[in-house]
LUMTOR-177121 format. One record per residue (C-alpha): residue number from 1; residue in one letter; x, y, z. Coordinates in nm, 3 decimals. Layout:
<nodes>
NODE  dose  kefi       px       py       pz
NODE   NUM     A        X        Y        Z
...
</nodes>
This chain:
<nodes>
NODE  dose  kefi       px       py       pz
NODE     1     X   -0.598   -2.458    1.219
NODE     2     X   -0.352   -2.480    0.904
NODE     3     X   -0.420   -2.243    0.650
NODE     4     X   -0.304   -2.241    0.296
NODE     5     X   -0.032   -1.956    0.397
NODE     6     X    0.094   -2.194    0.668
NODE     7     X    0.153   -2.481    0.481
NODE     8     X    0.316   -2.256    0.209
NODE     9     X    0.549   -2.108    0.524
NODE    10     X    0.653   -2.445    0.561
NODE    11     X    0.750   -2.552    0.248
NODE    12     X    0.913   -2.229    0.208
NODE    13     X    1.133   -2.282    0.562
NODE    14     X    1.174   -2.635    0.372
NODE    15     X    1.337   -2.507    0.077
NODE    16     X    1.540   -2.180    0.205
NODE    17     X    1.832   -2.338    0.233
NODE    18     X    1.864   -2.365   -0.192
NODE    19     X    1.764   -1.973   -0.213
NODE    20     X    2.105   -1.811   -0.314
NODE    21     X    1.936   -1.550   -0.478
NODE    22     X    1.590   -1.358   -0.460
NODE    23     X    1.310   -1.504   -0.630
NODE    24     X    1.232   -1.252   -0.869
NODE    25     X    1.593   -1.249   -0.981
NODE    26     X    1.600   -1.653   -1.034
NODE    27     X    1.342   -1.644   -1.270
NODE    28     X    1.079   -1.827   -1.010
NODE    29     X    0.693   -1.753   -1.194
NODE    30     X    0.488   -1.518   -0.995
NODE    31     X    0.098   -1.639   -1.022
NODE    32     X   -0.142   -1.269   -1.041
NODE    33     X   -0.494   -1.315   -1.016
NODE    34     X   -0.712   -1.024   -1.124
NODE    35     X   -1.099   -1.033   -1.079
NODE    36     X   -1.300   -0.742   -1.220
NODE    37     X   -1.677   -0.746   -1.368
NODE    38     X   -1.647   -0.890   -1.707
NODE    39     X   -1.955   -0.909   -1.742
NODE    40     X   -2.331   -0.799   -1.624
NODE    41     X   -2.416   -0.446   -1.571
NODE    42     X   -2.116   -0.325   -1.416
NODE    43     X   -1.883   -0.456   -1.720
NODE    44     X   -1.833   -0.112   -1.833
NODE    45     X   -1.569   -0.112   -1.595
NODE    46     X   -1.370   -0.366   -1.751
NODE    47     X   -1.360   -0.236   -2.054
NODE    48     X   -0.983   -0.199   -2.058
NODE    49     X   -0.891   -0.534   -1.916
NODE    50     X   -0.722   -0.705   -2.185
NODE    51     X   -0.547   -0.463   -2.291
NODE    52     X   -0.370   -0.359   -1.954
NODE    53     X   -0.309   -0.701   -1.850
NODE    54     X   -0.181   -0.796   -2.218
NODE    55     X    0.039   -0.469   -2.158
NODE    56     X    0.168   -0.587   -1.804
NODE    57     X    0.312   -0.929   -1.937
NODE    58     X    0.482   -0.791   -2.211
NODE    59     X    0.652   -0.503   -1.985
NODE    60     X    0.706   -0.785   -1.733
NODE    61     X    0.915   -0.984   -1.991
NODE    62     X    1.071   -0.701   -2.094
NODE    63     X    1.254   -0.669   -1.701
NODE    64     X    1.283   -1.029   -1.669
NODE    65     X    1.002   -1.098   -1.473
NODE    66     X    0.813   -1.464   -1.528
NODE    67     X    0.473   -1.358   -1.432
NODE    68     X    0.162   -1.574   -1.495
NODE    69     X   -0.211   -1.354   -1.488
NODE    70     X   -0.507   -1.552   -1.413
NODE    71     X   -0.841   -1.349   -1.512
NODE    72     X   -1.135   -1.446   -1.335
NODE    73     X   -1.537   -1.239   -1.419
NODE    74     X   -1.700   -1.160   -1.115
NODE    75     X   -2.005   -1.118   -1.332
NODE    76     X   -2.073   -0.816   -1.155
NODE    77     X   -2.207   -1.053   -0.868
NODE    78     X   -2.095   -1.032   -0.491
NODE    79     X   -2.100   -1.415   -0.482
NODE    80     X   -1.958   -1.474   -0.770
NODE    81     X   -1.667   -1.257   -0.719
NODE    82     X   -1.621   -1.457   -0.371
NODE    83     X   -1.570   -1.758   -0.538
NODE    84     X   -1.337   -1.682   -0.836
NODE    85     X   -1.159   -1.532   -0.564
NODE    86     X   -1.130   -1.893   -0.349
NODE    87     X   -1.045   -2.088   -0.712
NODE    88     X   -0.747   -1.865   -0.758
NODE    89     X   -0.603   -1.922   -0.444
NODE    90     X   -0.682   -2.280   -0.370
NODE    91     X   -0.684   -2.433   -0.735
NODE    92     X   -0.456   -2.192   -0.952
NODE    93     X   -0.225   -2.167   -0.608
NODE    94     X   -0.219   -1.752   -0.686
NODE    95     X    0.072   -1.570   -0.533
NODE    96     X   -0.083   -1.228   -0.545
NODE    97     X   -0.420   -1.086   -0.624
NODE    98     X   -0.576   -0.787   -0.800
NODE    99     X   -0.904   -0.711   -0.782
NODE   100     X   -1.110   -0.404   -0.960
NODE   101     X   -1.461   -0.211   -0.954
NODE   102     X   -1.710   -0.145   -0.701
NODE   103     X   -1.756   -0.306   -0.408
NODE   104     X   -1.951   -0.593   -0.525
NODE   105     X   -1.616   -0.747   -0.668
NODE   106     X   -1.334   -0.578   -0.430
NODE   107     X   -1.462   -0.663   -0.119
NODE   108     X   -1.583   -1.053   -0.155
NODE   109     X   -1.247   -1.067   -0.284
NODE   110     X   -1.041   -0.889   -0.064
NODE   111     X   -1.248   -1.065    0.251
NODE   112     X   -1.160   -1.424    0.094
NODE   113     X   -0.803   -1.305    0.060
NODE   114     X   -0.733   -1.184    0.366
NODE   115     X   -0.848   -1.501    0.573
NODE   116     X   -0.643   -1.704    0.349
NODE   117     X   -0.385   -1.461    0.362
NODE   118     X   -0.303   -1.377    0.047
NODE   119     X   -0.168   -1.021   -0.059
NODE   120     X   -0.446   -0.789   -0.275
NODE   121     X   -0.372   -0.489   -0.410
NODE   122     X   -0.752   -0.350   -0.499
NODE   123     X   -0.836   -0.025   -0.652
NODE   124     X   -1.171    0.142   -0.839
NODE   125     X   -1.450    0.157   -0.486
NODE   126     X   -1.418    0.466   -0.260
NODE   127     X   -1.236    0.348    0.026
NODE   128     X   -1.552    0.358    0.315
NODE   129     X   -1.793    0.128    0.175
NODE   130     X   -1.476   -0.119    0.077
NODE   131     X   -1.318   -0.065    0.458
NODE   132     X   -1.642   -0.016    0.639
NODE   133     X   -1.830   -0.274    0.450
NODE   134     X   -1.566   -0.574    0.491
NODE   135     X   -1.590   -0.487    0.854
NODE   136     X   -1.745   -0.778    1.087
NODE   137     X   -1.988   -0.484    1.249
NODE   138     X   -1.982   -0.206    0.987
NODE   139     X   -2.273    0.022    1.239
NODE   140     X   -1.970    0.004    1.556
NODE   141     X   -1.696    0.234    1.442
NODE   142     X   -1.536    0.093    1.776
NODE   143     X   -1.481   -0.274    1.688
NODE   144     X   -1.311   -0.200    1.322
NODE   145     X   -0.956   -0.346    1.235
NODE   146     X   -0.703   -0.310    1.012
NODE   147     X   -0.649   -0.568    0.791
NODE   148     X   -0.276   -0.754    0.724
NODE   149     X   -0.288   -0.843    0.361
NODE   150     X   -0.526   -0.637    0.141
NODE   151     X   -0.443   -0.284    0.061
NODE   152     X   -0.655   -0.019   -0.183
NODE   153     X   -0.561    0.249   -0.318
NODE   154     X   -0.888    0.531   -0.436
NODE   155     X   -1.059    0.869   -0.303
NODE   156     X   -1.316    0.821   -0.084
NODE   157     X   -1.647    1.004   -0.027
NODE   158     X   -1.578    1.307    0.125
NODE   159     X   -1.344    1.344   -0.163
NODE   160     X   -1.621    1.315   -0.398
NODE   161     X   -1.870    1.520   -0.216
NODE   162     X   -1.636    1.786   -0.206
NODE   163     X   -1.581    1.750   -0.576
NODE   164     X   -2.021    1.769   -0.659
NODE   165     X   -2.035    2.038   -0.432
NODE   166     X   -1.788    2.260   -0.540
NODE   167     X   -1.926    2.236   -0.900
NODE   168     X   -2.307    2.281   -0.757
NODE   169     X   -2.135    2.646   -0.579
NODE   170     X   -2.058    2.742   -0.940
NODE   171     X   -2.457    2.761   -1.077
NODE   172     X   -2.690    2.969   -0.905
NODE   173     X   -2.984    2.719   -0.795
NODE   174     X   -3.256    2.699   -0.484
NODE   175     X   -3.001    2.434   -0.316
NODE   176     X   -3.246    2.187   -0.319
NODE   177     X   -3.128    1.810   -0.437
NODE   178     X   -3.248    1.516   -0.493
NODE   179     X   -3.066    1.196   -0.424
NODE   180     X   -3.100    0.841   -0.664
NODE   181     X   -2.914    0.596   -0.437
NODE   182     X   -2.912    0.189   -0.507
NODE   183     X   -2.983   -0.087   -0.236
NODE   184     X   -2.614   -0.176   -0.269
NODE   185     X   -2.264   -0.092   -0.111
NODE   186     X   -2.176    0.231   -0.307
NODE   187     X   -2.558    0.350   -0.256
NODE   188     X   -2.611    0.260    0.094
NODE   189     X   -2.255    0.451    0.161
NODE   190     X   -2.351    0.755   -0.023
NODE   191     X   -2.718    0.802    0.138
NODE   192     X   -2.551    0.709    0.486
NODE   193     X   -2.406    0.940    0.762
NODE   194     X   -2.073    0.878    0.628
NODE   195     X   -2.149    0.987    0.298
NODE   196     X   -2.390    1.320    0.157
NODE   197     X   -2.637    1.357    0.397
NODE   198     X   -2.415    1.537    0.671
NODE   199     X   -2.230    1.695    0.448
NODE   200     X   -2.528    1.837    0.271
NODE   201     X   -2.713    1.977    0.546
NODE   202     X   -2.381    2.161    0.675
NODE   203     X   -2.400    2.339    0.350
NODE   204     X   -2.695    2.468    0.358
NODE   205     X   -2.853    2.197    0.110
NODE   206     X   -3.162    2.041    0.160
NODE   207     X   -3.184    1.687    0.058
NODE   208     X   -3.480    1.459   -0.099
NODE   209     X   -3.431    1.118   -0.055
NODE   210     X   -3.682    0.873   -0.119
NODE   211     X   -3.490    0.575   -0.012
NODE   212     X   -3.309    0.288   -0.201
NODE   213     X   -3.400    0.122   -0.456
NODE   214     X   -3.282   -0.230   -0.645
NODE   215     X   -3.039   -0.201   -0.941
NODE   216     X   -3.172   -0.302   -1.282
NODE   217     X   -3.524   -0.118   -1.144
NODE   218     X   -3.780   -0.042   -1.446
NODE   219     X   -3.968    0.245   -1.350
NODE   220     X   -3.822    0.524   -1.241
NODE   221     X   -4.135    0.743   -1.164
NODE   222     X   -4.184    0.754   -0.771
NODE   223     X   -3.821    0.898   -0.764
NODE   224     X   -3.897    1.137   -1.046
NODE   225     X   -4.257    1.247   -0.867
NODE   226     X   -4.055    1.287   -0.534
NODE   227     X   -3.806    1.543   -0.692
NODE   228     X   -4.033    1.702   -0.908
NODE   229     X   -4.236    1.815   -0.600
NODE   230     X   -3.948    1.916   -0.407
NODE   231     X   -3.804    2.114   -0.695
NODE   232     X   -3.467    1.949   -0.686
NODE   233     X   -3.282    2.163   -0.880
NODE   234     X   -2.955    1.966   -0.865
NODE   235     X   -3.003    1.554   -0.926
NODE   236     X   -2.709    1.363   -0.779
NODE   237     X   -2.672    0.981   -0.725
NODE   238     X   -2.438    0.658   -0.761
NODE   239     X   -2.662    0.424   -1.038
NODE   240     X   -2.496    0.132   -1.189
NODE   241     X   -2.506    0.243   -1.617
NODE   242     X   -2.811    0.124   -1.751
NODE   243     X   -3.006    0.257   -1.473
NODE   244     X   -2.936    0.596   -1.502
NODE   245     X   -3.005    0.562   -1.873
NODE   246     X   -3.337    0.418   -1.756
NODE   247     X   -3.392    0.731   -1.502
NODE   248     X   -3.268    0.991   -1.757
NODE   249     X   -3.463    0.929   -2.053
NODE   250     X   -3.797    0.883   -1.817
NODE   251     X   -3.717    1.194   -1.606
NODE   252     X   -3.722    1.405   -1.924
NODE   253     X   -4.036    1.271   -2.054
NODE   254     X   -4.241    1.294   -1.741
NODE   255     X   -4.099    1.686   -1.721
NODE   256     X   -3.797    1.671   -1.449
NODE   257     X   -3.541    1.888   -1.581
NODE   258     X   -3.257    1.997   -1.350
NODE   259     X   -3.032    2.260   -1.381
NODE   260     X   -2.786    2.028   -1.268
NODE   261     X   -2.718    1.697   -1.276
NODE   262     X   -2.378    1.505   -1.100
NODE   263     X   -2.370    1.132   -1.112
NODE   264     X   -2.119    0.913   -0.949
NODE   265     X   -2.024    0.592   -1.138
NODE   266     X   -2.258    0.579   -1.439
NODE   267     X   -2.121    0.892   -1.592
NODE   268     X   -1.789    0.724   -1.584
NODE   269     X   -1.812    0.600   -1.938
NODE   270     X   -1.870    0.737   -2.277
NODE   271     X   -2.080    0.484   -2.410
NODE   272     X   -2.329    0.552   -2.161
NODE   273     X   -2.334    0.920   -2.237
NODE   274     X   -2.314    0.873   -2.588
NODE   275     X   -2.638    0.631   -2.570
NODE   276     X   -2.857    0.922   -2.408
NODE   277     X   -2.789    1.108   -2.733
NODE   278     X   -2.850    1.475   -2.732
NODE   279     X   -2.958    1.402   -2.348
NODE   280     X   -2.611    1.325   -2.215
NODE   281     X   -2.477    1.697   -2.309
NODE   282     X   -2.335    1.856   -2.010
NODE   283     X   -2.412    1.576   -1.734
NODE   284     X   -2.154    1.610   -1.478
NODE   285     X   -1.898    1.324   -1.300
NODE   286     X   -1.661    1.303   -1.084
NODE   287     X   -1.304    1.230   -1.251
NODE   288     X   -1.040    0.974   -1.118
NODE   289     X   -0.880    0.947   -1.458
NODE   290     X   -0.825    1.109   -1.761
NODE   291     X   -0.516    1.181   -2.082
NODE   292     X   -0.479    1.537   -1.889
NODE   293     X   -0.366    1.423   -1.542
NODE   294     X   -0.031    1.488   -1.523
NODE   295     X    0.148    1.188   -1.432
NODE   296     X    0.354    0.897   -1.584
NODE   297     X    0.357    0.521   -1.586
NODE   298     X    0.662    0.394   -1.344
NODE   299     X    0.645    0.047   -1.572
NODE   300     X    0.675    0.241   -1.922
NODE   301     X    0.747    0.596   -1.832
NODE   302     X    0.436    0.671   -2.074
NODE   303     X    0.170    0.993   -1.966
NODE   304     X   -0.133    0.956   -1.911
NODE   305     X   -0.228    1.087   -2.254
NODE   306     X    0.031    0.887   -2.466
NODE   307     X   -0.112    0.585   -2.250
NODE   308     X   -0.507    0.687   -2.325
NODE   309     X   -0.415    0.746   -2.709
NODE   310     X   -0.263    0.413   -2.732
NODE   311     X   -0.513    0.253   -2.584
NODE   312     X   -0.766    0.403   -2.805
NODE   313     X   -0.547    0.305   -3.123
NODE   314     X   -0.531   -0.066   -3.019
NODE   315     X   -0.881   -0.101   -2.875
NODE   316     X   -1.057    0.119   -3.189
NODE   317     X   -1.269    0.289   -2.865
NODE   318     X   -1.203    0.635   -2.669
NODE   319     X   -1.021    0.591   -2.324
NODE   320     X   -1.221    0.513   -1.992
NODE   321     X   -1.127    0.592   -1.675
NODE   322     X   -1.058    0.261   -1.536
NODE   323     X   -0.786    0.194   -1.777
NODE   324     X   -0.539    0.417   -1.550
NODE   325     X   -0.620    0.221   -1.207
NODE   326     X   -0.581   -0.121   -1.419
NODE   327     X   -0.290   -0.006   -1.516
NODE   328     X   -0.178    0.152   -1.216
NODE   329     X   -0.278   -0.172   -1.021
NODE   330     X    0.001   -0.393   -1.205
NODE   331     X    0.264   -0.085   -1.141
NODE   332     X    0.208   -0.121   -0.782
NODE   333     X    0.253   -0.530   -0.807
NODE   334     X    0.552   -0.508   -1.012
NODE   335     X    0.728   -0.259   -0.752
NODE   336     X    0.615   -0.461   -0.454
NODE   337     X    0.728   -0.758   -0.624
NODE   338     X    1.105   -0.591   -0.657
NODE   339     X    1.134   -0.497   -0.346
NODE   340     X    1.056   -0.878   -0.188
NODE   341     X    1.332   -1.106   -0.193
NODE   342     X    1.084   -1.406   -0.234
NODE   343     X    0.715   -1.284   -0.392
NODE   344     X    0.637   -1.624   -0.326
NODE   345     X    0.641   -1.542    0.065
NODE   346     X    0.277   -1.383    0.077
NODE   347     X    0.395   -1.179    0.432
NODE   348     X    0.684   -1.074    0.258
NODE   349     X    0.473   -0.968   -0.067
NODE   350     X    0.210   -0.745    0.189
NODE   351     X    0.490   -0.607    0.422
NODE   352     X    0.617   -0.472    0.094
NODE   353     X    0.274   -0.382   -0.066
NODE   354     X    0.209   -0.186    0.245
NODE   355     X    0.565   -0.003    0.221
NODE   356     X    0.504    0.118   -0.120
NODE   357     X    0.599    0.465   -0.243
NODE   358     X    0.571    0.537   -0.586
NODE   359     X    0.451    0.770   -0.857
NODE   360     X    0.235    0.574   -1.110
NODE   361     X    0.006    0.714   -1.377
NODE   362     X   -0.263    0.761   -1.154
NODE   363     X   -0.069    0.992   -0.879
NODE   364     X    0.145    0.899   -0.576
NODE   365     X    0.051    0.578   -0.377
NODE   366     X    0.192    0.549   -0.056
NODE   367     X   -0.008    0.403    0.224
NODE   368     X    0.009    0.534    0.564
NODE   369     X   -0.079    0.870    0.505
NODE   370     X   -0.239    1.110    0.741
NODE   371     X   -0.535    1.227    0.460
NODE   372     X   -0.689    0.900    0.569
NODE   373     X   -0.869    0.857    0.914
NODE   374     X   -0.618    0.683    1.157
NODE   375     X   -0.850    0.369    1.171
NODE   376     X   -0.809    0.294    0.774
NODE   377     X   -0.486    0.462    0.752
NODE   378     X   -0.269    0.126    0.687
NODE   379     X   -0.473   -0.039    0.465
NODE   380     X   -0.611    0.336    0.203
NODE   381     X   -0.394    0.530    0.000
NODE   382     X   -0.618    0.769   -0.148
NODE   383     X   -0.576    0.929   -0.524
NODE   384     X   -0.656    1.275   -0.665
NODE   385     X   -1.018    1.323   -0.762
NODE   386     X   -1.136    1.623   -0.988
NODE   387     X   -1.516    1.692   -1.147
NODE   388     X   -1.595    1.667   -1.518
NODE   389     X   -1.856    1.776   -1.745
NODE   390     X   -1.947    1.551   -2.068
NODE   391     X   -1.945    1.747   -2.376
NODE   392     X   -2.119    1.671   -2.696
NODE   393     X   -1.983    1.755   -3.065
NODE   394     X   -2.113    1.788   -3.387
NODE   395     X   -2.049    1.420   -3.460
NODE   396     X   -2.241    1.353   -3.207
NODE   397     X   -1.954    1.222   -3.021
NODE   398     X   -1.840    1.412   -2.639
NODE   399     X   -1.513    1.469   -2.442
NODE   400     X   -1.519    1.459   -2.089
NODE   401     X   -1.437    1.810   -2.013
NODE   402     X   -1.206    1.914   -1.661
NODE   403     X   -1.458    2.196   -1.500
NODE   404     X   -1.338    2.152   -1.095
NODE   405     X   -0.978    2.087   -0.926
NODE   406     X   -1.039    2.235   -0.613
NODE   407     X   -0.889    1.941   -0.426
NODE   408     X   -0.626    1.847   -0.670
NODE   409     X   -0.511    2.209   -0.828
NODE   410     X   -0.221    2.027   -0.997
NODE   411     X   -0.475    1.862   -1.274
NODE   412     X   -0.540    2.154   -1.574
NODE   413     X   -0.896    2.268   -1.612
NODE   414     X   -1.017    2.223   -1.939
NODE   415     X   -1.354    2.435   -1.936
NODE   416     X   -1.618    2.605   -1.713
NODE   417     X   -1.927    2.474   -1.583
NODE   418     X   -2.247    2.487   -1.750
NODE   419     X   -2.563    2.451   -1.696
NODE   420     X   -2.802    2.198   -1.804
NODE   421     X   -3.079    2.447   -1.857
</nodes>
């Protein structure tokens, strides 16, 4: 069968002869697609979209680089995602792709790219449920494989258990927690043996799980019943954002009040804090990003704070988390791109994706490493991951406060834990 790489091999083979100098250095236009949830309930994600990619083209003049983006919406929709992802590579004729946010966008895309074999760079999904869940049988550790042209760069889930549990060890409570898990990839993860369950019971914790549920759900109360009974004392989950806001708001007026609450994913973003009102003080995430990690752009030598604060100026909004990994995904193209003599040569492009070594805003990337299981090793780099609590101010406004960097020491604390009650 001739795939879309194979006839673009040939042409290539065609045309080497007139190659005197590398690609990027003859000016040839590099074609990026980038596919993130625009819109539906997982747009909070792509709140810094524009920006970063308007950002990207201008530093890409600025080193002589003709680079064309083409930004597709997943819509927050698996099937969507899938086909934005086969337009850019069949119609727009995409050299390299970028893809962003949860599993329900990076792996449709990443799984169209790699049978066409086109290079991905994806980021913003802990790496099992976007390795394990792009897997023909995700339940038979035995028959996974690597892949050859997507690569993703994240933490993964013992990462973020670590991260919850080592901020539950700093509150005295009866160890008793109750889990709010979706019916979709980041929830079934999570609630799964690869996720909290094992690592809960190791602990000492005893878990109260009453099973998935479907995102955008109404009513809240069989969840709230099953944890009020049990006493959870710590609440921990992975919602999309307007389902914890739907949880929250009916778990305090039906009487569930935790000492304790850490939420994966919908905590990520200040709006949906800020729209629980005095009910959002002290809720606890996990923290990929934020102006007080300590590391630089390698496209515009900016920190992470002068990066946040002018994203806040431009946008008139505070920083979110996913503007560093946007970012950080076009640092990682650009310095793949250098080091290929023709980006147009899409097993050129991964070779040199999956070679990559380089300190971007977000921490080192460099695939390959051993803090990855062997199995997933060539295809995850993983990033630091600390825990945060969301303060509120007098304006009513909050700051995401650094309580926990047990696993990454090298990002400053910025507060203590507290309590909820």
């Amino acid at each position: 069968m001739f795939t879309r790489r194979s006839l673009l091999k040939t042409g290539a083979a065609l045309a080497a002869t007139s190659l005197v100098r590398p690609a990027f250095a003859a000016g040839t236009k590099i074609k990026i697609g980038y596919v993130s949830p625009q819109s539906g309930p997982l747009s909070a994600f792509s709140a810094a979209d524009d920006y970063m990619v308007a950002k990207f083209l201008a530093s890409a003049k600025s080193i002589g680089l003709d680079a064309e983006v083409i930004v597709k919406d997943s819509q927050s929709n698996p099937n969507r995602a899938a086909e934005v992802a086969k337009e850019l590579i069949s119609r727009d004729g995409v050299n390299l792709m970028l893809v962003a946010s949860t599993p329900e966008t990076t792996n449709p895309v990443c799984s169209v790219a790699e049978q066409e074999q086109i290079p991905v760079i994806s980021s913003v999904a802990p790496w099992q449920p976007w390795f394990i869940g792009q897997q023909g049988n995700p339940g038979d550790p035995s028959s996974w494989q690597a892949f050859d042209y997507v690569y993703h760069f994240f933490w993964g889930l013992e990462d973020n258990v670590a991260v919850f549990m080592n901020m539950w060890n700093g509150v005295e409570t009866n160890k008793s927690v109750g889990g709010l898990w979706p019916n979709d990839g980041d929830g079934n993860a999570w609630a799964s043996n690869a996720g909290m369950p094992p690592a809960l019971s190791k602990a000492g914790y005893k878990l109260t799980d009453p099973g998935r549920y479907q995102d955008l759900t109404d009513d809240f109360s069989a969840q709230i019943n099953a944890f009020k009974q049990a006493d959870c004392q710590i609440m921990t989950g992975i919602p999309i954002p307007p389902d914890f806001t739907t949880f929250w708001t009916q778990a305090q007026q039906q009487g569930y009040k935790p000492k304790l609450a850490t939420v994966a994913k919908a905590l990520l973003f200040p709006e949906t804090v800020a729209a629980l009102g005095p009910l959002g003080h002290n809720l606890a995430c996990e923290v990929w990003w934020s102006p007080n990690h300590p590391f630089k752009s390698s496209l515009t030598g900016q920190s992470a704070a002068e990066l946040a604060a002018e994203f806040e100026k431009a946008a008139g909004r505070q920083w979110t988390m996913p503007a560093g990994f946007v970012h950080a995904l076009f640092e990682v193209a650009v310095d793949a791109i250098k080091r290929t003599k023709d980006p147009t040569d899409g097993d050129a492009l991964a070779a040199a994706i999956g070679a990559t070594n380089l300190n971007t805003v977000v921490g080192k990337i460099q695939w390959g490493q051993d803090n990855v299981p062997a199995f997933a090793r060539k295809n995850v780099a993983k990033t630091p991951l600390v825990g945060g609590q969301w303060r509120r101010k007098a304006d009513g406004s909050f700051d995401l406060v650094i309580v926990e960097n047990g696993l990454a020491p090298e990002i400053p604390l910025g507060g203590k834990l507290e309590a909820l009650s």
